[in-house]
C-alpha positions as CSV (number, residue, x, y, z in Angstrom):
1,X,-2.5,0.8,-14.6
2,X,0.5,2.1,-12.9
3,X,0.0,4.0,-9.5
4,X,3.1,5.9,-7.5
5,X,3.2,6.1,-3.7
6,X,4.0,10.1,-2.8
7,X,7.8,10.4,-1.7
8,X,8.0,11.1,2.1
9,X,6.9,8.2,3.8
10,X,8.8,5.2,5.8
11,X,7.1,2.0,6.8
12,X,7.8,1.3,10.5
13,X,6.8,-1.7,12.8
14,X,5.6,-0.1,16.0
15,X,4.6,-2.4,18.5
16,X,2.1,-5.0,16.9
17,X,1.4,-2.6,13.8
18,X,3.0,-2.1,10.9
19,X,2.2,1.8,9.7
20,X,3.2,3.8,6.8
21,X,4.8,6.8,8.7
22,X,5.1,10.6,7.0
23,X,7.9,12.4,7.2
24,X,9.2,15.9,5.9
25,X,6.9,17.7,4.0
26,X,4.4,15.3,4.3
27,X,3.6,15.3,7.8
28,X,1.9,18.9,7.1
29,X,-0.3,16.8,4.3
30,X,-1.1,13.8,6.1
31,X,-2.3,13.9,9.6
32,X,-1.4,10.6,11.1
33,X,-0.2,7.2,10.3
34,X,-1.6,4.5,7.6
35,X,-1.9,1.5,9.4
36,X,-1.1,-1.4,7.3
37,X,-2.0,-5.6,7.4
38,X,0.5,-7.8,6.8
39,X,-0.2,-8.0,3.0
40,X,-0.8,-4.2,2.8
41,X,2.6,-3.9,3.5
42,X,3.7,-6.5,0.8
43,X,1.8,-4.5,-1.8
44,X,3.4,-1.2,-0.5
45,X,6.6,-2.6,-0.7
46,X,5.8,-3.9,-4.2
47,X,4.4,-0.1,-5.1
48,X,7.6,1.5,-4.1
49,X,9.5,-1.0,-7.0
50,X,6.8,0.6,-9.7
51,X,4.3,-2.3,-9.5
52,X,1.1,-2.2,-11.8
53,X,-2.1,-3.0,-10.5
54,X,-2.0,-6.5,-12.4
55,X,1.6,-7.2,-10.3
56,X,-0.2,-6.8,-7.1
57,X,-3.2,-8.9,-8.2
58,X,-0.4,-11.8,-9.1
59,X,1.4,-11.1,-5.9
60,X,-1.7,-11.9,-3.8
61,X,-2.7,-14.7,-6.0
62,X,0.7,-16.6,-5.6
63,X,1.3,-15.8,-2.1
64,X,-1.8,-16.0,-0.3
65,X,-3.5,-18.9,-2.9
66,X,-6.5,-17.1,-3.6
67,X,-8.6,-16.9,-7.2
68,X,-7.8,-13.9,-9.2
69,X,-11.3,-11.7,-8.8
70,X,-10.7,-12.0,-4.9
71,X,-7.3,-10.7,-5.3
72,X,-8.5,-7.9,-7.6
73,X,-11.1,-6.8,-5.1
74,X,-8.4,-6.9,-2.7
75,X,-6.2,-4.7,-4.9
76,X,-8.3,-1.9,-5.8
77,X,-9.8,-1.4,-2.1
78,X,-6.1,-1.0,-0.8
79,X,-5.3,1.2,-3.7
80,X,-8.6,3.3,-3.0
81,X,-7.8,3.7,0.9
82,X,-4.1,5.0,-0.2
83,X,-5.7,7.3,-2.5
84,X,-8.3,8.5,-0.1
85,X,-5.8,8.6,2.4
86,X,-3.2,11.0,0.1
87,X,-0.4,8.5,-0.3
88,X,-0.7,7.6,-4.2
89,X,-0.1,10.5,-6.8
């Protein structure tokens, strides 16, 4: 399955953090700033290219060594949060 990230964000390091940061017309949708781990951002990044959900499974799975069902768990609680959060369409 395909997912989209909303247009109107930029992903900023601030301080220690890395956060998904609204801008234009959806700073009046989203209220705040989605912080992001280390491989959140990865799979962001990966989003913004048109990534499936079985890209970001293999992106986990080569970079951080870890067996397939742990990377899908991984996957579809980061695409939930970003869904709960407003950022996917």
């Amino acid at each position: 399955m395909f997912y989209k990230l909303k247009d109107g964000f930029i992903v900023r390091k601030i301080g220690k953090q890395i956060m998904a940061v609204p801008v234009g017309q959806q700073t009046s949708q989203i209220h705040g700033m989605i912080a992001l781990s280390e491989s959140a951002e990865i799979l962001w990044k990966a989003l913004e290219k048109g990534a499936d959900e079985e890209s970001l499974v293999d992106i986990l799975t080569e970079i951080y060594e870890i067996d397939r069902v742990q990377a899908s768990e991984d996957v579809k609680k980061f695409l939930s949060g970003l869904k709960e959060q407003g950022a996917l369409l």
